[in-house]
C-alpha positions as CSV (number, residue, x, y, z in Angstrom):
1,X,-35.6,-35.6,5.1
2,X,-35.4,-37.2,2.0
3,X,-33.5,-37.2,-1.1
4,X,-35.0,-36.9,-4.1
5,X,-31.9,-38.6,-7.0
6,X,-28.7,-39.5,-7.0
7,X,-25.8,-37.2,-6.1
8,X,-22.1,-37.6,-6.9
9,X,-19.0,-36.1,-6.3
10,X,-15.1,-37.0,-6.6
11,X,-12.6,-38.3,-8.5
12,X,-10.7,-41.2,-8.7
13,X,-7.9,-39.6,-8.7
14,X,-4.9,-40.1,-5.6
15,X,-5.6,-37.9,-2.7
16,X,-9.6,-37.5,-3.8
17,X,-12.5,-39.7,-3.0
18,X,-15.7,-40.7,-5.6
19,X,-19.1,-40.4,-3.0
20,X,-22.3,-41.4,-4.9
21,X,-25.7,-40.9,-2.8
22,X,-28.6,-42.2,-3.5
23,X,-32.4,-42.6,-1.6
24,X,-32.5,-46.0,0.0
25,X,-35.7,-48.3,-0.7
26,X,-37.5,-48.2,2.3
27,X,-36.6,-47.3,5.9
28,X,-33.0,-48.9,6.2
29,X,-31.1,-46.1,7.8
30,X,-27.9,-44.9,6.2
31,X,-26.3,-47.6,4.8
32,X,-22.3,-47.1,4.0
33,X,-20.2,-48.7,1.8
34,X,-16.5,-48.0,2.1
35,X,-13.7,-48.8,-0.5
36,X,-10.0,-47.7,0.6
37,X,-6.4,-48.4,0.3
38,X,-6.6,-47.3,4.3
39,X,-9.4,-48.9,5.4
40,X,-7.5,-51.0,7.7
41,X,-6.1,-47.8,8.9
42,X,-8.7,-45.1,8.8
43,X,-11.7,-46.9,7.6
44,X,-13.7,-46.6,11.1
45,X,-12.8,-42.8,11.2
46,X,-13.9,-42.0,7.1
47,X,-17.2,-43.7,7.8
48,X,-18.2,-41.8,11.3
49,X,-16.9,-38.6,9.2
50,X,-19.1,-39.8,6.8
51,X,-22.7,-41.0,8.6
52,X,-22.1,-37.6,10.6
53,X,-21.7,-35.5,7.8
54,X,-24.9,-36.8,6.0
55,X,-26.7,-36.8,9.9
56,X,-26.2,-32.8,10.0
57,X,-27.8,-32.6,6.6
58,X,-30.9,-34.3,8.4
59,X,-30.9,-37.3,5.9
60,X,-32.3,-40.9,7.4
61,X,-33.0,-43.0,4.6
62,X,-29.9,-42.9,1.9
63,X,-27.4,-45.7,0.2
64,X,-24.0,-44.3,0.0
65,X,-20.7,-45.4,-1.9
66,X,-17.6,-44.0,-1.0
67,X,-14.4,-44.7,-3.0
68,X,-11.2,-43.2,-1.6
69,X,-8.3,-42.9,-2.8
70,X,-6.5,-40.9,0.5
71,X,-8.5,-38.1,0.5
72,X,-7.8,-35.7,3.7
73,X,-10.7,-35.3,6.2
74,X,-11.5,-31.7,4.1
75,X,-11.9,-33.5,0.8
76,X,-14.0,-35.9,2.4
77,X,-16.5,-33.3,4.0
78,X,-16.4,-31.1,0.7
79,X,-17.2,-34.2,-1.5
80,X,-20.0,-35.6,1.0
81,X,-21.8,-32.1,1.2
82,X,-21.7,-31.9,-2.3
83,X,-23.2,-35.4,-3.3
84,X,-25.7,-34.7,-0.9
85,X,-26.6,-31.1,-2.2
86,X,-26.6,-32.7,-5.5
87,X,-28.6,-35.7,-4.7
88,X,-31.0,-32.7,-3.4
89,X,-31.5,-30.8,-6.4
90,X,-31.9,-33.8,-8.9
91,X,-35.0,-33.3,-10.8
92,X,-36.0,-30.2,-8.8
């Protein structure tokens, strides 16, 4: 499935995280970026939340930018689902 804009949700506040989605150019899979204070940490774990999350949404072909700022694993699901819903309904 494909996505039709670009879908954002987050903050930059502490504790939130900023995910911006957007339809890749091409077939090039999902493509991740991650910025965190824990990547060292957690960095492995937020981006297989992450890739899954968009997966179950059936999504192949999207660019995503995630910018956390120690979000919890229910922040990160509820601000992924929304980007993607978003990036959905853009110009629909």
């Amino acid at each position: 499935m494909a996505i039709v804009g670009i879908g954002q949700a987050g903050t930059l506040e502490s504790s939130d995280i900023m995910v911006t989605i957007s339809p890749s150019e091409g077939a090039m899979g999902i493509v991740l970026e991650l910025q965190s204070p824990v990547v060292k940490q957690y960095g492995r774990h937020i981006e297989e939340l992450i890739v899954n999350l968009v997966r179950e949404q059936g999504l192949t072909d999207v660019k995503i930018f995630a910018n956390d700022r120690g979000a919890l694993d229910c922040t990160i699901k509820a601000r992924v689902l929304t980007a993607v819903a978003r990036s959905k309904e853009h110009h629909a």
